[in-house]
C-alpha positions as CSV (number, residue, x, y, z in Angstrom):
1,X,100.9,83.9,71.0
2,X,102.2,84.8,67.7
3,X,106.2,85.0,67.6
4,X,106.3,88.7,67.4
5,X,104.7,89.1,70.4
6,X,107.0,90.4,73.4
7,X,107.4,87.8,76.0
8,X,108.0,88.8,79.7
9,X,109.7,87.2,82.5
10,X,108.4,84.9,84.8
11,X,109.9,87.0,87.6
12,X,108.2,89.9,86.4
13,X,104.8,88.4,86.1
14,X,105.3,86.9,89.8
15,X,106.7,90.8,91.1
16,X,103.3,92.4,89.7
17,X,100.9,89.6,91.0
18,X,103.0,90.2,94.7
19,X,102.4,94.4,94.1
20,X,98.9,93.7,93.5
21,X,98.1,91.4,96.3
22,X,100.3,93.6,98.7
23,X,98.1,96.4,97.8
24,X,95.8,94.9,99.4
25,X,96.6,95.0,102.8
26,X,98.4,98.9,102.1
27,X,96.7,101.8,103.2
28,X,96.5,103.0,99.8
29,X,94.6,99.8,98.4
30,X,92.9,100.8,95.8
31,X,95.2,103.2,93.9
32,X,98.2,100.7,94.5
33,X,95.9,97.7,93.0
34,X,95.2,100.0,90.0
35,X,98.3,100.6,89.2
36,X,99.6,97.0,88.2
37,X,97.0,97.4,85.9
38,X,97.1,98.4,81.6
39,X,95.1,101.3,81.1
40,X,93.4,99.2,79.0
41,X,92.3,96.3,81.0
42,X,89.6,94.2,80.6
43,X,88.6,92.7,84.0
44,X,85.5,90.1,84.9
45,X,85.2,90.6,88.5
46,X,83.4,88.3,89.4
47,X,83.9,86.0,86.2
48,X,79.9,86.2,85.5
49,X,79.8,89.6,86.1
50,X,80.3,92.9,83.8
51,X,82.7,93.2,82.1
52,X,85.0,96.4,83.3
53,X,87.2,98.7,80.6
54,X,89.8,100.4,81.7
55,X,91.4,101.8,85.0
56,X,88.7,103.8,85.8
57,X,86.0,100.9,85.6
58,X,88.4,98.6,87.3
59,X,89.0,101.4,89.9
60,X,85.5,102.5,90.6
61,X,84.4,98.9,91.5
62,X,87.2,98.5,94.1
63,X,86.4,101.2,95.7
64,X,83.0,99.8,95.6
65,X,84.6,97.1,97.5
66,X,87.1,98.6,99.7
67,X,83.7,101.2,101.0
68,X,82.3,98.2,102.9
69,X,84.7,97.3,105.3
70,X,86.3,98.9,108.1
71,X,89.5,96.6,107.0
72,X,89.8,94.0,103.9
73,X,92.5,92.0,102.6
74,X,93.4,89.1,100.0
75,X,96.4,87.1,100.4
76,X,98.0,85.1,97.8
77,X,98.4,81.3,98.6
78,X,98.9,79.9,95.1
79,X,100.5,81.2,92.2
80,X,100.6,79.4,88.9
81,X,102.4,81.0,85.9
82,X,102.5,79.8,82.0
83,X,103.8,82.3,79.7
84,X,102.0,85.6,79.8
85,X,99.3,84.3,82.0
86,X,98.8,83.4,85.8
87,X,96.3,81.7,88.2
88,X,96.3,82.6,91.8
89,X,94.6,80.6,94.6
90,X,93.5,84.1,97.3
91,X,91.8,84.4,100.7
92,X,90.2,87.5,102.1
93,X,89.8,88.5,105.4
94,X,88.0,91.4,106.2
95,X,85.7,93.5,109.1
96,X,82.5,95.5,107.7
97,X,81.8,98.8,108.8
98,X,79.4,97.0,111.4
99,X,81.9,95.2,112.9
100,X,81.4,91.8,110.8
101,X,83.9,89.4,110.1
102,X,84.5,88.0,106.8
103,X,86.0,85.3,105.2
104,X,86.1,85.2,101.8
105,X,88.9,83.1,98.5
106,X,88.8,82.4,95.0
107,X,91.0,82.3,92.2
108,X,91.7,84.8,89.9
109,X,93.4,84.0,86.2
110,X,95.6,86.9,85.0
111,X,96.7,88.1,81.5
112,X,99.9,90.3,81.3
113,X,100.7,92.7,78.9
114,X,104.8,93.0,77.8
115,X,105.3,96.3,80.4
116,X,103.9,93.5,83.1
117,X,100.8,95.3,83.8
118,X,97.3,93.3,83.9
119,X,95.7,93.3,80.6
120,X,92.9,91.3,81.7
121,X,91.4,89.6,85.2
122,X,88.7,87.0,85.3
123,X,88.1,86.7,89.1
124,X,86.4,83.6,90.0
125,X,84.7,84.3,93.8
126,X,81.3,84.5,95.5
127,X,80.6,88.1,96.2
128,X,77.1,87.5,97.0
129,X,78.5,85.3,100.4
130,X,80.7,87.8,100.8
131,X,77.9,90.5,101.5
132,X,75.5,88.1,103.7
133,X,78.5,87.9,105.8
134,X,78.7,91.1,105.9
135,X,75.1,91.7,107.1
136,X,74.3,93.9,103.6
137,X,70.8,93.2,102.0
């Protein structure tokens, strides 16, 4: 980080990565998890997947999500912030459409932009356990 760069607070960081994670277990998930983000976010969800650009990217693929369950939610268990940055330790919990239960956690590293939106997400999970669980071929 250069010295002209606009730092953020720590409390600021930690009230976004709560908005986000909250969304998550709203009603309106995936509009509520967009908005913590920049409009122009970068996100790797999963971290060896494509990468996304922009809202609408990062929007389309949790819907993508969010359309297989009859319920989903992450919850944050560890949050680790340096700077304009932040790891988080998450568990999901979710039942598919067909009545599955899933269990699912990883950890996803945020970068923040000086508003306190997410510039960029590198999500490091297993989706493809999540979707056996789910019964999905």
């Amino acid at each position: 980080m250069t010295t002209q760069q606009l730092t953020i607070s720590t409390e600021t960081i930690q009230s976004t990565i709560q908005h986000y994670f909250a969304a998550s277990r709203g009603n309106n998930k995936v509009d509520d998890m967009v908005a913590c983000f920049a409009e122009t976010c970068v996100a790797q969800d999963p971290a060896d997947g494509p990468i996304l650009n922009g809202q609408a990217e990062v929007r389309h693929f949790f819907q993508t999500i969010v359309d297989l369950f009859a319920t989903v939610e992450l919850t944050e268990e560890f949050v680790s912030i340096n700077g304009q940055e932040a790891a988080v330790k998450w568990s999901g919990y979710g039942i598919g459409k067909n009545g599955s239960e899933v269990a699912f956690e990883g950890v996803d590293v945020f970068e923040f932009n000086p508003d306190g939106k997410i510039q960029s997400i590198k999500a490091y999970w297993n989706p493809t356990a999540m979707i056996t669980q789910l019964g999905i071929s």
